[in-house]
C-alpha positions as CSV (number, residue, x, y, z in Angstrom):
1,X,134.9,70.3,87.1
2,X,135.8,68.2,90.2
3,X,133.9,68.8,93.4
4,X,137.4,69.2,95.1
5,X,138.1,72.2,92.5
6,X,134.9,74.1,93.9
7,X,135.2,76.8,96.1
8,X,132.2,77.8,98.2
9,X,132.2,79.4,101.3
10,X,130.0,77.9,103.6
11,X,127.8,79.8,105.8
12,X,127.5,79.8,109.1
13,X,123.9,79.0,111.0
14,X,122.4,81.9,112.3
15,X,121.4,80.2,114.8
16,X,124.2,78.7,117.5
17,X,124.4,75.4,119.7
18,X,123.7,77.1,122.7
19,X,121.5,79.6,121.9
20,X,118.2,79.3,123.6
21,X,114.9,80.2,121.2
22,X,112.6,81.9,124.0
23,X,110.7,85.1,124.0
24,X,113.0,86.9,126.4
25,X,116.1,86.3,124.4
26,X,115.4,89.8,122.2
27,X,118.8,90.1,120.6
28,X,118.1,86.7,118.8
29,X,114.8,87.4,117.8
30,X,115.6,90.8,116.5
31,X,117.7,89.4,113.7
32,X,114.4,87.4,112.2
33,X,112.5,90.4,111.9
34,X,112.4,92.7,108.9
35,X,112.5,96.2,109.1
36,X,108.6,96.2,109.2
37,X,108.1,94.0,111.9
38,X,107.2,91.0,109.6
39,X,108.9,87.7,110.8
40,X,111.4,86.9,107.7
41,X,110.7,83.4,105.7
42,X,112.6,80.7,106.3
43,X,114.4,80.7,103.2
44,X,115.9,84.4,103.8
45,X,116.5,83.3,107.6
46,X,118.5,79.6,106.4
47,X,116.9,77.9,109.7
48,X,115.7,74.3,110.2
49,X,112.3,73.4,110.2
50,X,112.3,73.0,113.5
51,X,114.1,76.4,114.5
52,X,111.8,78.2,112.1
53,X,108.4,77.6,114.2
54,X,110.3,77.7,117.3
55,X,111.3,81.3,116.3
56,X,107.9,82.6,114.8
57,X,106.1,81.2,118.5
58,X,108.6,83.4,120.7
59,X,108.4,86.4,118.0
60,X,104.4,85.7,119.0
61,X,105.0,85.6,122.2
62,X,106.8,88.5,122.9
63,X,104.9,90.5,120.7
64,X,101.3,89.5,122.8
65,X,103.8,90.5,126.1
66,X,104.1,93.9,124.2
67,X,108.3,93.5,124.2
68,X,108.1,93.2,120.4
69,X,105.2,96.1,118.6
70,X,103.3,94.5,116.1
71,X,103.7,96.9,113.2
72,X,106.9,98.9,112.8
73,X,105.3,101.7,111.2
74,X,107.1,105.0,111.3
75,X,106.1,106.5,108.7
76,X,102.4,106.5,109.7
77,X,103.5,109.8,111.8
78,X,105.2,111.9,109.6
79,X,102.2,113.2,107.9
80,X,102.6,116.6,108.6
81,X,100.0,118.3,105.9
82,X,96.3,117.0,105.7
83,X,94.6,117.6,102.9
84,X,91.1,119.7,103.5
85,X,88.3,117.7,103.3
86,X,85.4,118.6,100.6
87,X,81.9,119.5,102.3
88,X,79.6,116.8,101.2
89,X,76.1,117.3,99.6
90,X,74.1,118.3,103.0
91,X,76.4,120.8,103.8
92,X,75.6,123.3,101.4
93,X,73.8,126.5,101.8
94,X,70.7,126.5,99.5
């Protein structure tokens, strides 16, 4: 096959020309994060090097300035039944 017989569509960088990597800029940063709160690899996100640690220091940043949480647990509340607990040895009656 000839490389001009190839058809790949290629994709466009996430992140633009004049898009500035900073802590405040939260609609950029948002789209690095995965539905945990984890900061996605590099790999998943297609950045540079460069754009990749820029990225992870503002996600680190905003997170210590409490814009971003640092878990995105929600399911950590829905727990509506607790189990009863067992008395343990020293509570019994004799």
């Amino acid at each position: 096959m000839d490389k001009s017989k190839r058809s790949f569509r290629r994709r466009l960088p996430p992140i633009g020309p004049g898009d500035r990597i900073d802590y405040r800029n939260m609609s950029l940063i948002s789209r690095f994060i995965s539905e945990q709160g984890k900061i996605l690899s590099r790999r998943v996100n297609r950045l540079t090097l460069k754009q990749q640690r820029l990225i992870t220091i503002a996600i680190k940043q905003a997170r210590i300035l409490s814009s971003l949480p640092f878990l995105n647990n929600e399911k950590q509340f829905e727990r509506t039944e607790s189990t009863p607990r067992t008395t343990g040895p020293r509570a019994r009656n004799k």
